[in-house]
C-alpha positions as CSV (number, residue, x, y, z in Angstrom):
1,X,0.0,0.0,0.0
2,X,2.7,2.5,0.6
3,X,4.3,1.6,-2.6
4,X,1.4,2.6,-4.1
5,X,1.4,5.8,-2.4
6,X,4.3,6.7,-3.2
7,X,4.0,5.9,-7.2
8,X,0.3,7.8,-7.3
9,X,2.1,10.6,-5.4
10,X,5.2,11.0,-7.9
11,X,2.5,11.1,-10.6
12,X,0.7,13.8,-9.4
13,X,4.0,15.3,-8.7
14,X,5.0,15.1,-12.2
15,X,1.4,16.4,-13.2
16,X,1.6,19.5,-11.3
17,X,4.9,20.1,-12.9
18,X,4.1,20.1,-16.0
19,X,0.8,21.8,-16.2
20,X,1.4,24.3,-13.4
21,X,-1.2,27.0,-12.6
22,X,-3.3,25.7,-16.4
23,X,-5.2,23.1,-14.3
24,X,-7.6,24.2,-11.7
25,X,-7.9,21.8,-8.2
26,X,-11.4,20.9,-8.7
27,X,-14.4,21.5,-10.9
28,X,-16.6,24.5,-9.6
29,X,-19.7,22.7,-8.9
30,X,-17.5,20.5,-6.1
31,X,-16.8,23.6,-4.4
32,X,-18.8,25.0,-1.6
33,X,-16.6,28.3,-2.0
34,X,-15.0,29.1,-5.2
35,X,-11.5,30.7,-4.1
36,X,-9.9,30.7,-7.6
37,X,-8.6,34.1,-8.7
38,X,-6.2,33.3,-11.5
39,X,-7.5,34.3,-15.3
40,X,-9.3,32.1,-17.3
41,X,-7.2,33.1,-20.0
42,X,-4.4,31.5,-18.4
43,X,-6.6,27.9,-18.1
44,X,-5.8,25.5,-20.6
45,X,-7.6,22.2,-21.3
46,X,-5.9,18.4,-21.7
47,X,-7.0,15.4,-23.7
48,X,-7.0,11.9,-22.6
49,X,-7.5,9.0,-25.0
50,X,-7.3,5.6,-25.6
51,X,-6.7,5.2,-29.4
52,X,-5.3,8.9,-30.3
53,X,-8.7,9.1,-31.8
54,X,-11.7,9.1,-29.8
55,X,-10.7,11.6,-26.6
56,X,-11.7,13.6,-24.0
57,X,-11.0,17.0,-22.1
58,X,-10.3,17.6,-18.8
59,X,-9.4,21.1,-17.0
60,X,-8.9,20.2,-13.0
61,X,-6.4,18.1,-11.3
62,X,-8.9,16.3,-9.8
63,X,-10.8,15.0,-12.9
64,X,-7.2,14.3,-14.6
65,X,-6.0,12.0,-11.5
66,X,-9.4,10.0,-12.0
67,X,-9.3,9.9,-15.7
68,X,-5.2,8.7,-15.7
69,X,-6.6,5.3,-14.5
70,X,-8.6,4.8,-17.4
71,X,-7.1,6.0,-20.3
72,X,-3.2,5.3,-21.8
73,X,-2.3,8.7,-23.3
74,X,-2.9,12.4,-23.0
75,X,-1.3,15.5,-24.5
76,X,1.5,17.6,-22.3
77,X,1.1,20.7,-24.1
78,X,-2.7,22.1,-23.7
79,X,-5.3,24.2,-25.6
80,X,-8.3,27.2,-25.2
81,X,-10.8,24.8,-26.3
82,X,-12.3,21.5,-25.2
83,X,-14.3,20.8,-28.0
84,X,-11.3,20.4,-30.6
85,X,-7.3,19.1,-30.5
86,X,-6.8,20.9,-33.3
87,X,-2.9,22.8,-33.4
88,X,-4.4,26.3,-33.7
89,X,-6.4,25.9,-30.4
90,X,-3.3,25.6,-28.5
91,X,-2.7,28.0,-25.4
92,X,0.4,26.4,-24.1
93,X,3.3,24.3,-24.6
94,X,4.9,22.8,-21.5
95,X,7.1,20.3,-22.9
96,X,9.0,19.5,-25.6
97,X,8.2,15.1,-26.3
98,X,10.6,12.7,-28.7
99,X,9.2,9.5,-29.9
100,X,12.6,6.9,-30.2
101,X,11.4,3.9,-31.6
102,X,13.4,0.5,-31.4
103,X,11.2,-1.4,-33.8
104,X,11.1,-2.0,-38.0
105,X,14.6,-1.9,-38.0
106,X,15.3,1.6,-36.3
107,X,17.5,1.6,-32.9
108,X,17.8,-2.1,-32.6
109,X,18.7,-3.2,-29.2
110,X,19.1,0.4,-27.8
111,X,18.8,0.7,-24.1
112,X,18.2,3.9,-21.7
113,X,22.1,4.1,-21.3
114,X,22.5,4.5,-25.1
115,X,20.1,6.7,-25.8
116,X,21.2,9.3,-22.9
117,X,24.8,9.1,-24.5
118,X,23.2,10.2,-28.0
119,X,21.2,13.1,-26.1
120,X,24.5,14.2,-24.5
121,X,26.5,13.4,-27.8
122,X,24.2,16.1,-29.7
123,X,24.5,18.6,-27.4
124,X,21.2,18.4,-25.2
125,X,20.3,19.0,-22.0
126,X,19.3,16.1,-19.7
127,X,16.2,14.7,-20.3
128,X,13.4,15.9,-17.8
129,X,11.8,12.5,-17.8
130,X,12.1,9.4,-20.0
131,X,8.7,6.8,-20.2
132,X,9.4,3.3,-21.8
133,X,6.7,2.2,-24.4
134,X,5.4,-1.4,-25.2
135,X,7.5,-1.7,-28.0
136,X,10.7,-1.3,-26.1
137,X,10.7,2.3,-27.5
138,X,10.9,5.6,-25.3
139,X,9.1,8.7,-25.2
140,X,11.9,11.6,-23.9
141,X,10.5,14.5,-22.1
142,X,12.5,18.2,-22.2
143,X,9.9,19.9,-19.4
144,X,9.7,23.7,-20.3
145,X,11.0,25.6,-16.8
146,X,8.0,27.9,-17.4
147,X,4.9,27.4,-19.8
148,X,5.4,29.1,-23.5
149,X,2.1,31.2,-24.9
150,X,1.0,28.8,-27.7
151,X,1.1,31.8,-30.4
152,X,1.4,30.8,-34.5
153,X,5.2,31.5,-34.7
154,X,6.2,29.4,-31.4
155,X,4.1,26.5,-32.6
156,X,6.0,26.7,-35.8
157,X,9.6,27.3,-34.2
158,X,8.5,24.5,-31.8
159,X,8.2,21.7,-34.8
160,X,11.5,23.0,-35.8
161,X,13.2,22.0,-32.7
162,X,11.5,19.4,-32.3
163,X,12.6,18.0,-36.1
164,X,16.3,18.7,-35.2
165,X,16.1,17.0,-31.8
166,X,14.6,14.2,-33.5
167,X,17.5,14.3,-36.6
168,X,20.0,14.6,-33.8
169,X,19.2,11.3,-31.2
170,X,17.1,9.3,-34.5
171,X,13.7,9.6,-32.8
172,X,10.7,9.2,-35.6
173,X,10.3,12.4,-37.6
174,X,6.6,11.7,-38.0
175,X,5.8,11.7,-34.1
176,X,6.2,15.6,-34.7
177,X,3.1,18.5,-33.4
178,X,2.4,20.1,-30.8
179,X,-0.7,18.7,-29.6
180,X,0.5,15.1,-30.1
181,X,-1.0,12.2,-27.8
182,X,1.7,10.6,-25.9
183,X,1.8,7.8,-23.4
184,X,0.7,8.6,-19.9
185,X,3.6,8.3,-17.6
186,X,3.1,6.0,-14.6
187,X,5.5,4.8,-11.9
188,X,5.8,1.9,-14.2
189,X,6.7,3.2,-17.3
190,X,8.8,5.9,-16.1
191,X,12.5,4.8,-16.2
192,X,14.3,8.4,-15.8
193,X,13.4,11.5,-14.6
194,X,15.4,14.4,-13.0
195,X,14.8,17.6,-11.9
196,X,16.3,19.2,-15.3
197,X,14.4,22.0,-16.8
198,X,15.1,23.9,-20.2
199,X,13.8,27.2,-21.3
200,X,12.7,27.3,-24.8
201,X,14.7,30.0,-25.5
202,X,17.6,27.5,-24.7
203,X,16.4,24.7,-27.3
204,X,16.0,27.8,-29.4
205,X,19.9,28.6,-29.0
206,X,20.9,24.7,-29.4
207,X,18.5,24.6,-33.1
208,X,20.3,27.9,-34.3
209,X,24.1,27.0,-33.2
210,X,23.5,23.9,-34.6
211,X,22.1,24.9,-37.5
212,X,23.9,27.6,-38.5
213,X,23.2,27.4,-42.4
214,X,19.4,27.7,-41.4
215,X,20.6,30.2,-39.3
216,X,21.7,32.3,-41.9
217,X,18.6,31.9,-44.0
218,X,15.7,34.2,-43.7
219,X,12.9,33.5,-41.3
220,X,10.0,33.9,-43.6
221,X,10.3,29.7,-43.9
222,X,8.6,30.0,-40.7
223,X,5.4,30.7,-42.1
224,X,3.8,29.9,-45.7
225,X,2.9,33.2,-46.5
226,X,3.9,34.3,-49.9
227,X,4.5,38.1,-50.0
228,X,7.7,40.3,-48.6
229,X,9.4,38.0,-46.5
230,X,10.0,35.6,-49.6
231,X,11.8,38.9,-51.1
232,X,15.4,39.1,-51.1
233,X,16.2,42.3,-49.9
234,X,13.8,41.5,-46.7
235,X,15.7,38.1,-46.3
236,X,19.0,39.8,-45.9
237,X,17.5,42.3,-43.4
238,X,16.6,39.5,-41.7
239,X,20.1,37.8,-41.4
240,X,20.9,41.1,-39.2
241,X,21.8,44.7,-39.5
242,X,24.9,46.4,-38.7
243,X,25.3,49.4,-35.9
244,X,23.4,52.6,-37.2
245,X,21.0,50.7,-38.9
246,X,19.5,48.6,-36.2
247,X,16.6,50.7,-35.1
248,X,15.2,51.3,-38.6
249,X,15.2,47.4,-39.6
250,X,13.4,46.6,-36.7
251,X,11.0,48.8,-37.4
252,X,10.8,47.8,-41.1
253,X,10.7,44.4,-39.9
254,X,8.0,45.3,-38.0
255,X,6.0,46.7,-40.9
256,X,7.1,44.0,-42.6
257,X,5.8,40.9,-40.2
258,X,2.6,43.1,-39.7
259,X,1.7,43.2,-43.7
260,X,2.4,39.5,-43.7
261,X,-0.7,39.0,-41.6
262,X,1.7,38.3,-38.0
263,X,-0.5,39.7,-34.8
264,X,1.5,42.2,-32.3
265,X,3.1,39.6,-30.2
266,X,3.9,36.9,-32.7
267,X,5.8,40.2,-34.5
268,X,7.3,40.7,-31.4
269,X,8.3,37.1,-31.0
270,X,9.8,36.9,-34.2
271,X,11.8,40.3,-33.7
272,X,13.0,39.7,-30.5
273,X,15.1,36.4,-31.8
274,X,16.1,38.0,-34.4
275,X,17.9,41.0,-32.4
276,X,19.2,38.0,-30.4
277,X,21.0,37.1,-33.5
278,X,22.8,40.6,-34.2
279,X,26.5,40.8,-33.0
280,X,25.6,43.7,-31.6
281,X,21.6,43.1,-29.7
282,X,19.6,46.2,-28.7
283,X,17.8,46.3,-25.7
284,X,14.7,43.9,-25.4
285,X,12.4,47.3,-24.5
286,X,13.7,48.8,-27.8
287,X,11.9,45.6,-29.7
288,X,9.0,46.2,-28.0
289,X,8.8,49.8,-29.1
290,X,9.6,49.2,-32.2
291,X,6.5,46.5,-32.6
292,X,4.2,49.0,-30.8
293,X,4.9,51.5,-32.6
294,X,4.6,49.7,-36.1
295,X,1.2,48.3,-34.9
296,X,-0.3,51.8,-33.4
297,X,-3.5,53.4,-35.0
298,X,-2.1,55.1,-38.0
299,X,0.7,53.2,-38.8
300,X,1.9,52.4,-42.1
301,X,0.0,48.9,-43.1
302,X,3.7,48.0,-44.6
303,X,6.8,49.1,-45.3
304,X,8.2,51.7,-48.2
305,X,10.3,50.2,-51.0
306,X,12.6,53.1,-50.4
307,X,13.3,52.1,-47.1
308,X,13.9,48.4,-47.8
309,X,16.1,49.4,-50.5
310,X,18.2,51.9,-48.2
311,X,18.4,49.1,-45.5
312,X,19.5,45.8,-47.3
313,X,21.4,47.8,-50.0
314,X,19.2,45.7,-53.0
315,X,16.8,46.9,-55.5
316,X,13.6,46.8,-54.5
317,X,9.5,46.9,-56.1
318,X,6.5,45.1,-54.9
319,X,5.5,45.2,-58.3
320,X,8.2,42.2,-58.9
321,X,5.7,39.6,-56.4
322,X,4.3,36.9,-58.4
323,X,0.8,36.2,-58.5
324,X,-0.9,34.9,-55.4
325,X,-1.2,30.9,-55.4
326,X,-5.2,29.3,-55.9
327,X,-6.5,29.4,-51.9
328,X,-7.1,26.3,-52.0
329,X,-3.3,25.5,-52.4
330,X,-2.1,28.2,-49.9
331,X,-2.2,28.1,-46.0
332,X,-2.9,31.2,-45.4
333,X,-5.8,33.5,-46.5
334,X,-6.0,37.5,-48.0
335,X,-7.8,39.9,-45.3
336,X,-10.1,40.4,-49.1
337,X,-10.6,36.7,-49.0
338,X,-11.6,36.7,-45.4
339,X,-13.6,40.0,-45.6
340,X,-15.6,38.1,-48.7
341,X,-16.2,34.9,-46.7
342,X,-17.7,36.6,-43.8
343,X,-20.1,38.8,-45.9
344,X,-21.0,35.6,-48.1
345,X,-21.8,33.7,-44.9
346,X,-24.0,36.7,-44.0
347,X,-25.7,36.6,-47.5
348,X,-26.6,32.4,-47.0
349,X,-28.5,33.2,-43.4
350,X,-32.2,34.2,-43.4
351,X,-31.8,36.8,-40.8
352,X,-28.3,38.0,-42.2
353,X,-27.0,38.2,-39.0
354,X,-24.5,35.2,-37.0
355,X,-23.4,35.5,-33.4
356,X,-21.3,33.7,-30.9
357,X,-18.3,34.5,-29.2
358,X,-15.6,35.8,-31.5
359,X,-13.3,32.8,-31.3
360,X,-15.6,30.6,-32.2
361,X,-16.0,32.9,-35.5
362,X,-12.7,33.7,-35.8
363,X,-12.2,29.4,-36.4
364,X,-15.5,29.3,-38.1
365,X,-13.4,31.1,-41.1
366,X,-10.6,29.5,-40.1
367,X,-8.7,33.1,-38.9
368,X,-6.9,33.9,-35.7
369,X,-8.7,36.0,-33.5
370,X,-6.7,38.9,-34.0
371,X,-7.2,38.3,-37.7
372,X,-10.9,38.1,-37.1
373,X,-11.0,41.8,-35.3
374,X,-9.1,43.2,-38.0
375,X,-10.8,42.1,-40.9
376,X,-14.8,42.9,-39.1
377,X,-12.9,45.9,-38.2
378,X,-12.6,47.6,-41.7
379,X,-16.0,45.9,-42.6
380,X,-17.2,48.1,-40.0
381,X,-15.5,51.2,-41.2
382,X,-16.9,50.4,-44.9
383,X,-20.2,50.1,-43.5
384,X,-20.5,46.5,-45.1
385,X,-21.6,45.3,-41.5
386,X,-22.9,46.3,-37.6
387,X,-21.6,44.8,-34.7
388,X,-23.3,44.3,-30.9
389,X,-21.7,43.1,-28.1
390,X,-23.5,41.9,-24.9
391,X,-22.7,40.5,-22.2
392,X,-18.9,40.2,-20.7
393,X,-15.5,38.6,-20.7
394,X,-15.9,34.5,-21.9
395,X,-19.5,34.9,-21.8
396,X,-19.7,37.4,-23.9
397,X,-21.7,37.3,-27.4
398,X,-21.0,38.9,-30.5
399,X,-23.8,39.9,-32.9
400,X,-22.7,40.4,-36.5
401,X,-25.2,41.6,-39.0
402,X,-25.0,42.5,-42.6
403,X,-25.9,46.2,-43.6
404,X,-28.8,44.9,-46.5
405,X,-28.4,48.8,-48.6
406,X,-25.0,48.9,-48.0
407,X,-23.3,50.6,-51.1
408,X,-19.8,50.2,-51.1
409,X,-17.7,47.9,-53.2
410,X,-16.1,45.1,-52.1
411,X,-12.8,44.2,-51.7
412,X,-10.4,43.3,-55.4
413,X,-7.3,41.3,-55.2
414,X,-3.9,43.4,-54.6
415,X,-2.7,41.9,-57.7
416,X,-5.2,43.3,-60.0
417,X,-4.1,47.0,-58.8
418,X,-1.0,48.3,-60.4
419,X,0.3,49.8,-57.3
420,X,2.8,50.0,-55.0
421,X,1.6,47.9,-52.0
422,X,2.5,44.0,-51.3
423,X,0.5,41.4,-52.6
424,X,0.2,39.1,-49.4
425,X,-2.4,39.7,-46.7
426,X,-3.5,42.8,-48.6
427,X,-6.7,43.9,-49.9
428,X,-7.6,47.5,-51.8
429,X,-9.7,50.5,-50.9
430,X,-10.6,51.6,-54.3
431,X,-12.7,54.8,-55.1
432,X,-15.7,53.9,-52.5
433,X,-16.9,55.3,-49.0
434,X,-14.2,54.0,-46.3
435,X,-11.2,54.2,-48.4
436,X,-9.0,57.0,-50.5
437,X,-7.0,57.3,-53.0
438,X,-4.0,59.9,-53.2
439,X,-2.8,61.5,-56.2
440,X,0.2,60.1,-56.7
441,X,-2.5,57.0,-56.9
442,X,-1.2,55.2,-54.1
443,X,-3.5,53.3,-51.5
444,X,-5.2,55.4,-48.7
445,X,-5.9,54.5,-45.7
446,X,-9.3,53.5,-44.3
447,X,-10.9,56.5,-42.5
């Protein structure tokens, strides 16, 4: 009985580890007095299942303990929604997991002492915790020191690391995502754990140092869009800029990630490791005001050509993009494209109106929700639709209805304007209430 004790309590242990202050204790309606202050928005949900197929979500510690003894795997990394494991619904990542398996040929006769030496031989930290499979196999656990916000850039940095940690100790390339099912550990599966933790940050540093051609190459692989960061001029900004030039890249870059369709703080994100990479860093706070100022009311919705050119020393035109790929063969949408799908859905309802709260819209069209507020945004400014918000915080609902003898033209492709603006994650205002056109016949901003 006390060994059993002791096994249940080094599971919970390791639970509370990983998942920190994302679990509550209990579920409300168990408690006579609810004492929980944190933010929901710091909450994150957990699947369980038994075949990686059909699961379930669980939010409280309590409910996880009970579940662990009926289901074999869960996922370590944890999401906003409990309705859907899908990667975008991620809120936090907690732990980076490997997969070594020992079968169909791969790893043959590899034991825990062997597979530690290839960690250490590729420069990795200690493992965090190691849980034996069936197979003979091993699932290797590098615990995050704190949780890392789930945004779109560290979810794709993430698989990078994850890919080169796999390359590096020959753990299977195809057990790679964030929101991955993996074997519940138990105190008889787990063959290693120490109290090792690593700051993603620090796996960061280990994928750059050693991958220093990648290093060298631009960042725009980190995301599929298509627009300026596949440019040449923008990918030698991004390899780094040299002392007197520092502060106006980053604010170009800033421009840059923000016309590419990035939110504030995946911009910031992306930035910030990037100054990391200059031989000579500016201060973290200068980043930051760099981004805020790029994404402040009234800034410019990209950067100039002049400016690009001045920085990276090579000729420069968006007129030279290429056209957009079909959207059915691209990853990412237009603002036009998602402007159109929301006032087409509109158009299909009887009552022309939808509502719920705005991240279920937002994945409804398959957007962000930052996205989502920046595209009903400028419908709202070209009167296309009205908007009513009642109630508050996560139980708030969002009315959005179309304007029936609304006037103004929609939205046309970038790449049917011959102007100077990017083609990616743009859309044009063309002679029609809510948008100007200047002289010079460059776009206008939306009033």
């Amino acid at each position: 009985m006390r060994i059993l004790r002791e096994s249940v309590h080094d599971q919970v242990n390791l639970f509370r580890e990983l998942y920190q202050n994302e679990l509550t204790e209990k579920p409300r309606r168990f408690e006579k007095v609810h004492t929980e202050s944190r933010d929901k928005h710091d909450l994150g949900w957990l699947f369980v299942s038994n075949d990686c197929r059909i699961d379930k979500a669980c939010r409280t510690y309590q409910t996880l303990f009970t579940l662990t003894e009926n289901y074999t795997y869960y996922t370590p990394n944890t999401f906003y929604r409990n309705d859907s494991r899908e990667e975008s619904n991620l809120r936090w990542l907690n732990a980076v997991v490997l997969d070594v398996d020992t079968k169909n040929g791969q790893n043959n006769g590899m034991c825990l002492s062997d597979l530690l030496e290839q960690i250490r031989e590729a420069g990795l930290p200690n493992p965090s915790l190691t849980v034996q499979t069936p197979s003979g196999g091993f699932h290797v656990y590098f615990l995050l020191d704190k949780p890392r916000r789930a945004y779109s850039n560290a979810i794709t940095q993430y698989k990078k690391i994850q890919v080169a940690m796999c390359d590096a100790i020959g753990a299977d390339r195809q057990a790679v995502g964030a929101g991955r099912f993996f074997r519940i550990p138990t105190s008889q599966n787990t063959i290693y754990r120490t109290d090792t933790r690593v700051s993603f940050d620090e796996l960061n540093n280990w994928y750059w140092i050693n991958h220093e051609n990648e290093s060298n190459q631009p960042r725009a692989s980190l995301q599929s869009n298509q627009g300026l960061l596949s440019h040449s001029a923008v990918q030698k900004l991004l390899t780094g800029a040299e002392i007197g030039k520092r502060d106006n890249t980053a604010y170009t870059l800033a421009l840059v990630f923000k016309a590419e369709g990035y939110d504030k703080e995946a911009a910031e994100g992306e930035l910030q490791l990037w100054n990391t990479r200059l031989e000579n860093p500016l201060p973290q706070k200068t980043i930051s005001q760099k981004v805020q100022s790029a994404f402040k009311a009234g800034a410019p919705v990209a950067p100039t050509s002049e400016w690009i050119e001045y920085l990276s020393g090579e000729s420069f035109s968006y007129r030279i993009w290429e056209a957009a790929k079909p959207r059915e063969e691209r990853k990412t949408s237009h603002y036009y494209e998602w402007a159109n799908d929301v006032i087409d859905t509109l158009r299909s309802h009887p009552e022309k109106e939808i509502s719920g709260s705005q991240r279920e819209m937002a994945a409804r069209w398959g957007m962000s929700l930052s996205t989502f507020q920046y595209v009903t945004k400028l419908l709202l400014e070209l009167g296309k639709i009205t908007m009513e918000v009642i109630g508050k915080g996560r139980g708030a609902k969002t009315f959005i209805r179309l304007v029936r003898d609304s006037k103004v033209e929609l939205f046309r492709p970038a790449s049917e304007q011959k102007i100077n603006v990017p083609d990616s994650n743009t859309f044009i205002l063309g002679e029609v209430v809510g948008g100007s056109r200047s002289s010079s016949g460059k776009r206008g901003s939306p009033r």
